[in-house]
MMTF fields as JSON, N, C-alpha, C and O atoms, coordinates in Angstrom:
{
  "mmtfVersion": "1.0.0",
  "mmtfProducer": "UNKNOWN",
  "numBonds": 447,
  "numAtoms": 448,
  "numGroups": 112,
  "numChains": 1,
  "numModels": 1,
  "chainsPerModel": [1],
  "groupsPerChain": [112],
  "chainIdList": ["A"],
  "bondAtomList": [4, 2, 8, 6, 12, 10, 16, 14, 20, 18, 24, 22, 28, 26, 32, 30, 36, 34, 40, 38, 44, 42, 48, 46, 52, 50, 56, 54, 60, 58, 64, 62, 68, 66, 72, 70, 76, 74, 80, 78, 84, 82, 88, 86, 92, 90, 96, 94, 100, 98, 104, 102, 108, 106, 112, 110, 116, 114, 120, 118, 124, 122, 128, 126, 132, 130, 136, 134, 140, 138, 144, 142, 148, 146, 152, 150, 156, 154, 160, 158, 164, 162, 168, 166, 172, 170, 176, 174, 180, 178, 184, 182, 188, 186, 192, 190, 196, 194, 200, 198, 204, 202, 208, 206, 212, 210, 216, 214, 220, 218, 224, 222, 228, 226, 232, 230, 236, 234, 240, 238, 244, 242, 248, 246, 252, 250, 256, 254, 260, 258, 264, 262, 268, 266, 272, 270, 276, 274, 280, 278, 284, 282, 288, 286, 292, 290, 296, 294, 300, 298, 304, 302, 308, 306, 312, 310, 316, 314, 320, 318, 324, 322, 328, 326, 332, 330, 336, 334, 340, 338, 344, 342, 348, 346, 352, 350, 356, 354, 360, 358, 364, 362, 368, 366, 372, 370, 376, 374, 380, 378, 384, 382, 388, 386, 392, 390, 396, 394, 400, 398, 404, 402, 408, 406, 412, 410, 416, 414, 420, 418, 424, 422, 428, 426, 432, 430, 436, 434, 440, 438, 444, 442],
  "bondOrderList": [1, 1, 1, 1, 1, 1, 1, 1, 1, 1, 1, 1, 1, 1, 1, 1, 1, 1, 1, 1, 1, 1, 1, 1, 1, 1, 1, 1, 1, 1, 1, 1, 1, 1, 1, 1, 1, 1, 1, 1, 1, 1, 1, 1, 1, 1, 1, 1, 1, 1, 1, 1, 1, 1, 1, 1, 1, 1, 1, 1, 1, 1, 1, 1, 1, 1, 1, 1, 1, 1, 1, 1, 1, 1, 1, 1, 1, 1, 1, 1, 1, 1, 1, 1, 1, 1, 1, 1, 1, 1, 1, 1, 1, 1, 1, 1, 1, 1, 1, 1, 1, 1, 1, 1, 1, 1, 1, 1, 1, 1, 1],
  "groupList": [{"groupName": "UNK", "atomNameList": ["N", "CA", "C", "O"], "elementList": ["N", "C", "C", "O"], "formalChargeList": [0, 0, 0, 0], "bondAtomList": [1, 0, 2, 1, 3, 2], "bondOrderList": [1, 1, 2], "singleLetterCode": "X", "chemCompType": "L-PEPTIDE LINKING"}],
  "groupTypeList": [0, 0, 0, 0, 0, 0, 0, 0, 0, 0, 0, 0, 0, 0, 0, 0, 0, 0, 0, 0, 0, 0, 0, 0, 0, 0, 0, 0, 0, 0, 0, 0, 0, 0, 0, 0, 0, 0, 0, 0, 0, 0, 0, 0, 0, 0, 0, 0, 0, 0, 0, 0, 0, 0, 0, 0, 0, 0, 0, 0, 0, 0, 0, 0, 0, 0, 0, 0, 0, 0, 0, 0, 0, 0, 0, 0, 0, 0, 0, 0, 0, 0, 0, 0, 0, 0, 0, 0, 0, 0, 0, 0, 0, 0, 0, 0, 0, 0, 0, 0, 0, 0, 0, 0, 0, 0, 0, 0, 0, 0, 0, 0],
  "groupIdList": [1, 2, 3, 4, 5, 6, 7, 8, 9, 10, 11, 12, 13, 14, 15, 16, 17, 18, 19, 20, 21, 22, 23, 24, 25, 26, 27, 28, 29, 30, 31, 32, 33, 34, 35, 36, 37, 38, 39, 40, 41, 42, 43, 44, 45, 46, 47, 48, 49, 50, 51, 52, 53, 54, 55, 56, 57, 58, 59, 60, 61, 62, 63, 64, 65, 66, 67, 68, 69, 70, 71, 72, 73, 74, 75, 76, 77, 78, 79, 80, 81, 82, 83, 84, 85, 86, 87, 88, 89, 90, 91, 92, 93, 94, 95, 96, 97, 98, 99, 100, 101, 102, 103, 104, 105, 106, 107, 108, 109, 110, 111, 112],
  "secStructList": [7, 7, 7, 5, 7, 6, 6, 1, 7, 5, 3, 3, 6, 6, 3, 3, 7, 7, 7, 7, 7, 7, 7, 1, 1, 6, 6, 7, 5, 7, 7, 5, 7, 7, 7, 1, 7, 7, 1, 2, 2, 2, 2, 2, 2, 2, 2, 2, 2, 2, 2, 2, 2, 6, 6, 6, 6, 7, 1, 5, 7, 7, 5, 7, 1, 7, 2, 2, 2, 2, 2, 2, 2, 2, 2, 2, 6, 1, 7, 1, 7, 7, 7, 7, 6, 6, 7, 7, 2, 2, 2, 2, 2, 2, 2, 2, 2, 2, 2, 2, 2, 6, 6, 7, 7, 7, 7, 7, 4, 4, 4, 7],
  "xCoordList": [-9.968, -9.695, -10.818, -12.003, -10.374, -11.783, -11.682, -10.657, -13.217, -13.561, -14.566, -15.245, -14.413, -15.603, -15.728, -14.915, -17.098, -17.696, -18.544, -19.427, -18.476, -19.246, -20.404, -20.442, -21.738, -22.881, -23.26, -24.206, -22.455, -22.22, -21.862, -21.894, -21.607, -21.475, -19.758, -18.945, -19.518, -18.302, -18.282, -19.28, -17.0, -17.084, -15.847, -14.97, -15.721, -14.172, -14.684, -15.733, -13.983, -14.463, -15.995, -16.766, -16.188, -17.457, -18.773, -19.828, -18.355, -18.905, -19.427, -18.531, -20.48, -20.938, -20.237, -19.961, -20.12, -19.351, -20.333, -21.029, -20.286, -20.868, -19.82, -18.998, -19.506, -18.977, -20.344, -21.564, -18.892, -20.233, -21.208, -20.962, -22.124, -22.685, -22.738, -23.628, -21.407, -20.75, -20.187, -18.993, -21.108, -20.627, -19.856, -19.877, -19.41, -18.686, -17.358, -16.999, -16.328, -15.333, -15.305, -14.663, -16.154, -15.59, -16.908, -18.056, -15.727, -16.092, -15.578, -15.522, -15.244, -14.831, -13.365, -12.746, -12.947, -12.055, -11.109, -11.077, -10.351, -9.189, -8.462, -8.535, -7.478, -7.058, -6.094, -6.578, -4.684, -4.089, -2.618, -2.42, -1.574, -0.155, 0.622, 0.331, 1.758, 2.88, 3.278, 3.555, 3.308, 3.285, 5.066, 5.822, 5.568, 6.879, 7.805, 8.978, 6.937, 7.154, 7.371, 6.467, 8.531, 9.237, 9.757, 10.48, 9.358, 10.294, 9.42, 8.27, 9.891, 9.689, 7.973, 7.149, 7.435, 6.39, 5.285, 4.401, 5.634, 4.909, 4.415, 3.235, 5.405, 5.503, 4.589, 3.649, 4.768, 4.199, 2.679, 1.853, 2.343, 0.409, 0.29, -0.792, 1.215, 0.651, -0.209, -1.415, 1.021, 0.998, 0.18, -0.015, -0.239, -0.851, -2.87, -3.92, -2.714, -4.058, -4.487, -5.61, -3.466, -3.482, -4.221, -5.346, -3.18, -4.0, -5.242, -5.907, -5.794, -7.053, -8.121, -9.266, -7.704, -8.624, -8.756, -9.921, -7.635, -7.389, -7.759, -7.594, -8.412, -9.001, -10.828, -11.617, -11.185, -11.874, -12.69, -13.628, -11.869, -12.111, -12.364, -13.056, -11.786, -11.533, -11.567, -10.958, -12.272, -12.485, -10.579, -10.064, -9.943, -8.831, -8.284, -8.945, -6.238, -5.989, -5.264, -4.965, -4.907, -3.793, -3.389, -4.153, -1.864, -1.356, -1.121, -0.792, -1.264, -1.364, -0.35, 0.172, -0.074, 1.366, 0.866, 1.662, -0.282, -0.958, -1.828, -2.827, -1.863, -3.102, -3.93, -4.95, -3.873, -4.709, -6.007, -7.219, -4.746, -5.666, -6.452, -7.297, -6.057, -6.95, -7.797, -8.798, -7.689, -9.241, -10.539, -11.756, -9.704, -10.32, -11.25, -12.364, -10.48, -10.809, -12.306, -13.26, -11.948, -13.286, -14.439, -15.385, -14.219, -15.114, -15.338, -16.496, -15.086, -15.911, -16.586, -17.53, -16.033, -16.571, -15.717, -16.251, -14.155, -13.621, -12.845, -12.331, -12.995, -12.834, -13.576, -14.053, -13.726, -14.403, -14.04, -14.914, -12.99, -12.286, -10.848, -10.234, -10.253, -8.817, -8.311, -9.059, -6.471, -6.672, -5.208, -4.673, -4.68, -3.217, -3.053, -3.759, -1.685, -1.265, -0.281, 0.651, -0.513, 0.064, 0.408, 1.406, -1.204, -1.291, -1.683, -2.309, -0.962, -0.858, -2.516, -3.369, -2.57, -3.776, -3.496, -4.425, -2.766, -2.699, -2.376, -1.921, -2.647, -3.254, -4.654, -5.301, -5.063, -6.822, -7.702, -8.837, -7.309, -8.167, -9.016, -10.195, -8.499, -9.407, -9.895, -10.904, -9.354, -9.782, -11.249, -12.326, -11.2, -12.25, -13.433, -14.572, -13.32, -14.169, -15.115, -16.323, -14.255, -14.791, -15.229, -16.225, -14.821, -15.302, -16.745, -17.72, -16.621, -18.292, -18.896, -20.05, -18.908, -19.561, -19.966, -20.877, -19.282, -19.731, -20.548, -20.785, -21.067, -21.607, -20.777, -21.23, -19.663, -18.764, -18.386, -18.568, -17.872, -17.211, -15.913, -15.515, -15.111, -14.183, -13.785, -14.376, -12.496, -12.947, -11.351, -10.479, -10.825, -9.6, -9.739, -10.347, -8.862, -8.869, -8.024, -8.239, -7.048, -6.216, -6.752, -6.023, -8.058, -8.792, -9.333, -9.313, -9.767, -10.284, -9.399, -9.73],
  "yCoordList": [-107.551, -108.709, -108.857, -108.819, -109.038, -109.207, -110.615, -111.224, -111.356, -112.311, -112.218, -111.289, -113.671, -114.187, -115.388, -116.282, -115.428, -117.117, -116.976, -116.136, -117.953, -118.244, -117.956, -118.565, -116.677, -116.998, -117.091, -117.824, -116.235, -115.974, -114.584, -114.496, -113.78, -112.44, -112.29, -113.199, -110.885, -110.449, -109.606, -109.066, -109.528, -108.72, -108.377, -109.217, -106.827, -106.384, -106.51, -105.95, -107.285, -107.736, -107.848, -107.171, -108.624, -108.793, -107.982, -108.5, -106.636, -106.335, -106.085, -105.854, -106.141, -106.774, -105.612, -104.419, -106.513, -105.208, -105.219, -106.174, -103.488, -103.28, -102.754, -102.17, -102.714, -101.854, -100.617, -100.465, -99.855, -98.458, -98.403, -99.33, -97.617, -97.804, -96.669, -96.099, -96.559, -95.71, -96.254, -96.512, -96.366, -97.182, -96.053, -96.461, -95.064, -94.795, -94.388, -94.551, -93.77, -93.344, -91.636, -91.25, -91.127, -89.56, -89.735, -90.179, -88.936, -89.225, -90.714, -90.85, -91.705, -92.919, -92.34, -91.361, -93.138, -93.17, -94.345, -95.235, -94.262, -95.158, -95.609, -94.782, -97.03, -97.72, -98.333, -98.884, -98.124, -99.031, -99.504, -99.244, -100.343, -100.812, -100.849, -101.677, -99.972, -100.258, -101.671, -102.121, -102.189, -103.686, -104.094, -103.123, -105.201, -105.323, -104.975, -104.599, -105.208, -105.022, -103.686, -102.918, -103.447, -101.485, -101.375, -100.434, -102.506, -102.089, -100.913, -100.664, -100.3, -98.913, -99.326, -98.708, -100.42, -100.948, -100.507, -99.671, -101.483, -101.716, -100.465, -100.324, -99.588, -98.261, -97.248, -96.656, -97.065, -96.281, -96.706, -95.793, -97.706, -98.324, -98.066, -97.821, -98.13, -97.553, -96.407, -96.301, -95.351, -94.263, -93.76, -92.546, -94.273, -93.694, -94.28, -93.686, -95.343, -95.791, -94.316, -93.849, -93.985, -93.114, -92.005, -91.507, -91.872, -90.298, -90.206, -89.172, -91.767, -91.729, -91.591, -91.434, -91.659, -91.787, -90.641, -90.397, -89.285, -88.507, -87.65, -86.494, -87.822, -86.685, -87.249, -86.356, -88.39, -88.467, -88.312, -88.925, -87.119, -86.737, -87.543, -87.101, -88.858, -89.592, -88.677, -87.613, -89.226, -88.14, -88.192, -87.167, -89.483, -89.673, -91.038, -92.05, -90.812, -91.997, -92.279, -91.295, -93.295, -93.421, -95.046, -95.917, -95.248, -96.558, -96.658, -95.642, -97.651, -97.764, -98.631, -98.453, -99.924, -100.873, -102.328, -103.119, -102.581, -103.435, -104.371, -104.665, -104.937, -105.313, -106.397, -106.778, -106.796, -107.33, -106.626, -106.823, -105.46, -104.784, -103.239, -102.599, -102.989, -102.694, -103.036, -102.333, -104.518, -104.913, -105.111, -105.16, -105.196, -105.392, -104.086, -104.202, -102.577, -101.673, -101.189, -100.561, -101.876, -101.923, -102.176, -101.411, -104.136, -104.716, -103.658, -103.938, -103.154, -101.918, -100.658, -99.916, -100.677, -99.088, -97.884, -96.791, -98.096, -97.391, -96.436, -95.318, -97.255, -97.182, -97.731, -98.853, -97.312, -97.254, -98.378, -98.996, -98.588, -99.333, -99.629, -98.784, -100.879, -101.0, -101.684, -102.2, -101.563, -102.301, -102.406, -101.901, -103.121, -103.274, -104.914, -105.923, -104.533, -105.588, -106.851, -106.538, -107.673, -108.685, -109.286, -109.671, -109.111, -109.604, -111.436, -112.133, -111.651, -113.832, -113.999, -113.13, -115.172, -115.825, -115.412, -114.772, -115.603, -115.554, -113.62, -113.219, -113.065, -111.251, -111.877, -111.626, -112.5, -112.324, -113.085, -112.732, -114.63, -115.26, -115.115, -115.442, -114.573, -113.882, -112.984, -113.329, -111.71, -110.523, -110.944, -110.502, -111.664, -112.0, -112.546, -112.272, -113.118, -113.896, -112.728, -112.494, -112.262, -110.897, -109.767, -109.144, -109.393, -108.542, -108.98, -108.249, -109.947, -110.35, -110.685, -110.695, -111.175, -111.252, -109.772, -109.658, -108.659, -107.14, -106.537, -105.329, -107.438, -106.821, -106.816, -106.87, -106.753, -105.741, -107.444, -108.632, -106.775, -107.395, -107.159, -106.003, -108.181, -108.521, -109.559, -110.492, -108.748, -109.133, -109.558, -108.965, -110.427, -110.393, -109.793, -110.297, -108.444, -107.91, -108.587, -108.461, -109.302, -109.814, -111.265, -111.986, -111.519, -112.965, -112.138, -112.821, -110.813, -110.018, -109.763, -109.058],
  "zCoordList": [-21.691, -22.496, -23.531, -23.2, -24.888, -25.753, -25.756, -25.451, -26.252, -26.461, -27.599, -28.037, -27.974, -29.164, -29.222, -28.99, -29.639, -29.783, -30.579, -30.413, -31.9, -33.173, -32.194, -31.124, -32.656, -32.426, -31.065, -30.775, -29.882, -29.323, -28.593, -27.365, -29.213, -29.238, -29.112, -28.939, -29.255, -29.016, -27.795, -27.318, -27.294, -25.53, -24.869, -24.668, -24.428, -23.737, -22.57, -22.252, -21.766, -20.24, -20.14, -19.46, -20.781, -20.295, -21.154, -21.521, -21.32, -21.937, -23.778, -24.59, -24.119, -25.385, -26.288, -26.16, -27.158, -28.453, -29.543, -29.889, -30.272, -31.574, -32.449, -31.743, -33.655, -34.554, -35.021, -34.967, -35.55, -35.467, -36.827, -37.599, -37.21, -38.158, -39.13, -39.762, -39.002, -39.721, -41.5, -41.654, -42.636, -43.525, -44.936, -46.097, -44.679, -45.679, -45.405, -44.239, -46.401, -46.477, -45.483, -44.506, -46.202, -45.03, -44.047, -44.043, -43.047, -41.588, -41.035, -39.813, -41.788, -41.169, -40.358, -40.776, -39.129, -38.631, -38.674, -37.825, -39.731, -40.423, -39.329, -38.42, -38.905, -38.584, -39.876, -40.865, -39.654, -40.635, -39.735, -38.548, -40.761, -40.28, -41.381, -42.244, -41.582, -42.565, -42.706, -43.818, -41.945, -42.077, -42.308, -42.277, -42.484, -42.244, -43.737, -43.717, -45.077, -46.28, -46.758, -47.088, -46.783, -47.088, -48.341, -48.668, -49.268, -50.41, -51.394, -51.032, -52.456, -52.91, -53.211, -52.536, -54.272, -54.424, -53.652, -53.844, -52.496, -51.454, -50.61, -50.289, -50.286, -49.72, -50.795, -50.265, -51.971, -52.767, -52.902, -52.9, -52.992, -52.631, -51.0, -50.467, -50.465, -49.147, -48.895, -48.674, -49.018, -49.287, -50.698, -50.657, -51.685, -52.486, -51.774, -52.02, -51.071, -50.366, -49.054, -48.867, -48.502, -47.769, -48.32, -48.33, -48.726, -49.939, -50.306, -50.253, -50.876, -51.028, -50.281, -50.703, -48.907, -47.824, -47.452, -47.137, -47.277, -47.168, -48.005, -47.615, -49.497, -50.765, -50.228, -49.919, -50.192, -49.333, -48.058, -47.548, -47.711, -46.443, -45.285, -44.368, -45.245, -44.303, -42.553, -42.444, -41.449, -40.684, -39.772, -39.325, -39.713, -39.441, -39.834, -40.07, -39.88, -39.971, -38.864, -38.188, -38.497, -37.301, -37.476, -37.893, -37.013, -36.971, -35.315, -34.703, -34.776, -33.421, -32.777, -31.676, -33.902, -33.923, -33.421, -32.913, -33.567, -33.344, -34.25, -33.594, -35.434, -36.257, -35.124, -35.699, -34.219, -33.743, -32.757, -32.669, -31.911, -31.493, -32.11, -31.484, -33.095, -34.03, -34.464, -34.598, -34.929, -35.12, -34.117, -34.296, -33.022, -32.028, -31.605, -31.094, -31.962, -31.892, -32.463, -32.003, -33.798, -34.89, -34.299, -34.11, -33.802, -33.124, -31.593, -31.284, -31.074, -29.967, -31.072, -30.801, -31.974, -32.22, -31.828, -31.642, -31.676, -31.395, -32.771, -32.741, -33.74, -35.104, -36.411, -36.24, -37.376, -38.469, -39.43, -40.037, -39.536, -40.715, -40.273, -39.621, -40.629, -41.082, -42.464, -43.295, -42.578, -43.642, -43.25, -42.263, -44.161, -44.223, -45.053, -45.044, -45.765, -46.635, -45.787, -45.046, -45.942, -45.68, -44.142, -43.532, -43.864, -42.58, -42.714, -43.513, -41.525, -41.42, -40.922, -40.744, -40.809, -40.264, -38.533, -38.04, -37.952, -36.725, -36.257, -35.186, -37.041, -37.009, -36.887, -35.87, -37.635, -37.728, -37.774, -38.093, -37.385, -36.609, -35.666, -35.801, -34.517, -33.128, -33.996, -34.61, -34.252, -34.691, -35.605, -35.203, -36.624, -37.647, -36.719, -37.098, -35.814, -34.889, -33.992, -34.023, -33.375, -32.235, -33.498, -33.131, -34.696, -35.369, -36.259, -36.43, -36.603, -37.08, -36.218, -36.647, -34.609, -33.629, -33.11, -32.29, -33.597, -32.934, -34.04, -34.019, -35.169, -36.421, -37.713, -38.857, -37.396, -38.619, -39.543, -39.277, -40.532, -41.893, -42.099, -42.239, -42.145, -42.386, -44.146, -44.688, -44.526, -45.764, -46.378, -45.742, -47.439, -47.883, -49.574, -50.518, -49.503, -50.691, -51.98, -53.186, -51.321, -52.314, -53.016, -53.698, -52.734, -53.204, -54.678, -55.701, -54.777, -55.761, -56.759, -57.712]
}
């Protein structure tokens, strides 16, 4: 079970979480979600984000079917990065909480 508390730490049963300190593009181990939005648009920035990670030499990508426990993933260090478009508040409330409590940054691209 993960947990978090403002200032408090982050923790899978108990135990304390770090994200890794792993801060670039190659060698990162990608985390993403097609997300529910399939129209041609949407699909083509997917897939053209992919690619980029991938000319990058990204060390892997993988979708798991989860945006919550993906992030959660982050917050252990089980992964490098995620991303995905058009995730709700209730994807990443917990997630944002337990992931800056394990170190890591969490960020909204579409405020830019």
């Amino acid at each position: 079970m993960y947990t978090g508390r403002k200032g408090q730490g982050a923790f899978c049963n108990q135990e304390r979480l770090h994200v890794t300190k792993e801060t670039g593009i190659r060698n990162a181990f990608i985390l993403t979600e097609i997300g529910p939005k399939r129209d041609p648009a949407t699909l083509k920035l997917f897939l053209g984000n992919m690619e980029k990670f991938l000319k990058f030499q990204a060390h892997g990508i993988r979708i798991i079917g989860s945006a919550t426990l993906a992030l959660c993933y982050i917050a252990s260090g089980a992964a490098d990065g995620y991303y995905q478009f058009g995730l709700h508040c209730w994807d990443l409330a917990a997630a944002t909480v337990i992931i800056r409590e394990a170190g890591g940054v969490v960020i909204d691209t579409s405020a830019f």
